[in-house]
C-alpha positions in Angstrom: -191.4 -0.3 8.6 -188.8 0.1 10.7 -190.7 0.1 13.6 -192.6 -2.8 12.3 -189.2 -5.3 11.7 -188.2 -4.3 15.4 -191.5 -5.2 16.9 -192.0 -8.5 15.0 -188.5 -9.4 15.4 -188.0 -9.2 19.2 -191.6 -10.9 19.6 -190.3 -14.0 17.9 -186.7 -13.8 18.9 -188.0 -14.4 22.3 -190.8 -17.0 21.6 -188.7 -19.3 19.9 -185.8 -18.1 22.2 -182.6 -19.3 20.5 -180.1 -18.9 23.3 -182.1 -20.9 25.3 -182.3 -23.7 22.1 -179.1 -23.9 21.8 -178.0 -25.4 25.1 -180.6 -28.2 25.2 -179.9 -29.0 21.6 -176.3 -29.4 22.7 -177.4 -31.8 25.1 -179.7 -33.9 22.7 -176.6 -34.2 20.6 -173.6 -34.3 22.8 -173.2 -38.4 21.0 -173.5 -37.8 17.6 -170.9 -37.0 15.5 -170.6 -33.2 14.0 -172.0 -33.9 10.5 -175.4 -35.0 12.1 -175.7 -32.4 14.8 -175.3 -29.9 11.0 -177.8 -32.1 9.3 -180.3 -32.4 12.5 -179.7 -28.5 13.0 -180.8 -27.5 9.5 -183.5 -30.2 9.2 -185.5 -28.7 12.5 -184.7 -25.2 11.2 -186.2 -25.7 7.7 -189.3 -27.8 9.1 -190.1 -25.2 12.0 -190.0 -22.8 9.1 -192.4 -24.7 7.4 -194.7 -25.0 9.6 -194.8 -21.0 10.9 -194.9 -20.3 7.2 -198.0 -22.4 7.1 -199.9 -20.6 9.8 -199.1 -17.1 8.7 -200.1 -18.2 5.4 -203.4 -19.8 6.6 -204.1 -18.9 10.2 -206.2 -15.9 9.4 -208.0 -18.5 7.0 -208.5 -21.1 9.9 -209.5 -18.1 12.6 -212.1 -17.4 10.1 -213.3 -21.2 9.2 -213.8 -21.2 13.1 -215.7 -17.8 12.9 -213.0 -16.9 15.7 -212.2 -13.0 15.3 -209.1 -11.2 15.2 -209.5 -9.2 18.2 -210.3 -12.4 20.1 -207.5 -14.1 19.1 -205.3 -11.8 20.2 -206.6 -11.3 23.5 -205.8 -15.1 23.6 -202.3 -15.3 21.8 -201.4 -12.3 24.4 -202.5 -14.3 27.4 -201.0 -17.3 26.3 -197.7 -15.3 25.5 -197.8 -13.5 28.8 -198.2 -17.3 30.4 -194.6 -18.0 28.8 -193.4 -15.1 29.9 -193.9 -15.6 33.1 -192.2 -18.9 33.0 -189.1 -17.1 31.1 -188.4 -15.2 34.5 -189.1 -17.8 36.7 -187.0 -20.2 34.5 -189.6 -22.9 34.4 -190.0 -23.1 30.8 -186.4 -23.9 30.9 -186.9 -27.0 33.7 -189.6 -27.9 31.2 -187.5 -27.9 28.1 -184.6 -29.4 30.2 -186.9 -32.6 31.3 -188.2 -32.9 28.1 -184.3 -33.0 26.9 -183.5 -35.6 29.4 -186.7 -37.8 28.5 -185.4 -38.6 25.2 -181.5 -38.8 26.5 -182.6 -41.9 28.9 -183.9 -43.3 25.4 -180.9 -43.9 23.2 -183.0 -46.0 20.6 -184.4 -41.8 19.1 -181.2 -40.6 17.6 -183.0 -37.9 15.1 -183.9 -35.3 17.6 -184.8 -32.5 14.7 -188.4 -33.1 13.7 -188.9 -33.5 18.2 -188.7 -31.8 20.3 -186.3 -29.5 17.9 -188.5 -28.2 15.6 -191.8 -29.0 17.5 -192.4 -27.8 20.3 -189.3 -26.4 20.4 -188.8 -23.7 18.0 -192.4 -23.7 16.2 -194.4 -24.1 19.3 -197.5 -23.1 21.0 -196.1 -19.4 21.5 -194.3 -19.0 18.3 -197.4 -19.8 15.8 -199.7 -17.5 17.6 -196.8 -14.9 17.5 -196.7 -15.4 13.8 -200.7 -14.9 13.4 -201.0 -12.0 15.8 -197.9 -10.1 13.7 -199.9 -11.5 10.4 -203.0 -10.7 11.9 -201.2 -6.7 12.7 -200.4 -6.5 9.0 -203.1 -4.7 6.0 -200.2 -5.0 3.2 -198.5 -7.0 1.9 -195.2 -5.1 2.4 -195.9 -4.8 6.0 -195.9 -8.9 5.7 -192.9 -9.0 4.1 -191.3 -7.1 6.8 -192.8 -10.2 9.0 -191.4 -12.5 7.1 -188.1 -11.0 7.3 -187.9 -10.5 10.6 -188.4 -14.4 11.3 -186.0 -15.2 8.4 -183.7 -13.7 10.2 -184.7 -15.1 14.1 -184.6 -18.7 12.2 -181.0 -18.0 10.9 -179.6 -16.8 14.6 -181.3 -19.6 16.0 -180.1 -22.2 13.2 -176.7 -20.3 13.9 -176.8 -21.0 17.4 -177.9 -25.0 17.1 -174.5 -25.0 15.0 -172.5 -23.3 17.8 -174.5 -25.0 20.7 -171.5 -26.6 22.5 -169.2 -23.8 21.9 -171.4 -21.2 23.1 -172.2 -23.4 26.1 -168.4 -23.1 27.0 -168.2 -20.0 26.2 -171.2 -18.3 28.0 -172.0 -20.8 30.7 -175.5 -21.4 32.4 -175.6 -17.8 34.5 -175.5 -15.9 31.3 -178.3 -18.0 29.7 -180.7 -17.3 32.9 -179.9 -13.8 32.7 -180.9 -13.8 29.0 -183.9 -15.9 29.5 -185.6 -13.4 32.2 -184.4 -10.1 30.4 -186.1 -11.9 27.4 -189.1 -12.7 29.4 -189.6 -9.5 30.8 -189.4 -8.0 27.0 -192.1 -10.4 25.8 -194.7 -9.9 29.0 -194.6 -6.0 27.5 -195.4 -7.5 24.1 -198.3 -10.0 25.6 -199.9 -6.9 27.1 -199.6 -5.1 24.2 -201.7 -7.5 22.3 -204.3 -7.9 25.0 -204.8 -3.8 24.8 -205.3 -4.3 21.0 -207.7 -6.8 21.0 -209.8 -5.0 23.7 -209.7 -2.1 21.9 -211.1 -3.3 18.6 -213.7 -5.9 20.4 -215.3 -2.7 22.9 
């Protein structure tokens, strides 16, 4: 179970990449006062959790309603996975998110920046809800779930903890450390991706 906690946890912790949140929410929120960067931190946490609790719930239902099979989808989640990885080490996931940050700055009549980009596509993106189902999909008990669930508890806590701490952390850390993270990060997830394209070609051949 261990084993299983480590694995899940890593695999989301670099999806939903908090370090790499927290300076772009910083940004979004640079105006607003302290008491609404809390609120708009918690509110995109609690909604992103929502909706990853939804597909781990329900994705295996869904794969099924489209007579999509495990295997296959995991040979897809890992592709599209190892897609953001590659951007991770060439940072352009983090031009991407940074444009997308600077799109809604230039509008100052969207002040509520939690439910977007915050909590979608942000942190319960593309990536992160087929991480959730392939980890779901991984799991035969419902302990082994629970373990799941667990492990992106606790990746939604660091990265609600680091939304809180954004401008701090930006001070503190500075923009080299954060493209250092981001390509260790993305090199740790391409593993993972290839990981779950062997899976799913062993169980389809």
């Amino acid at each position: 179970m261990t084993e299983l906690f480590l694995s899940a946890f890593i695999t989301l912790f670099v999806v939903i990449d908090p370090p790499g949140c927290a300076p772009i929410y910083a940004s979004l929120t640079r105006d607003a006062s302290a008491a609404q960067r809390r609120n708009m931190a918690i509110r995109a946490v609690v909604v992103a959790a929502l909706i990853l609790a939804v597909f781990s719930i329900f994705g295996e239902q869904l794969l099924g309603a489209l007579s999509i099979s495990l295997d296959s989808f995991r040979i897809a989640g890992g592709i599209m996975l190892f897609m953001i990885a590659l951007e991770m080490v060439f940072e352009k996931r983090t031009q991407r998110r940074e444009d997308r940050a600077q799109e809604i700055i230039d509008h100052p009549e969207i002040e509520d920046v939690s439910i977007f980009p915050m909590a979608m596509p942000m942190i319960a993106g593309p990536g992160s809800i087929a991480a959730i189902m392939l980890l779901m999909a991984r799991s035969d008990d419902m302990e082994s779930r629970l373990v799941i669930v667990g492990a992106l508890g606790l990746v939604l806590l660091l990265t609600l903890t680091g939304l809180l701490l954004a401008g701090p952390l930006m001070r503190v850390l500075g923009g080299n450390v954060e493209a250092v993270v981001t390509r260790l990060l993305g090199v740790l997830l391409g593993a993972l991706a290839v990981q779950f394209v062997v899976d799913g070609l062993r169980g389809s051949f």
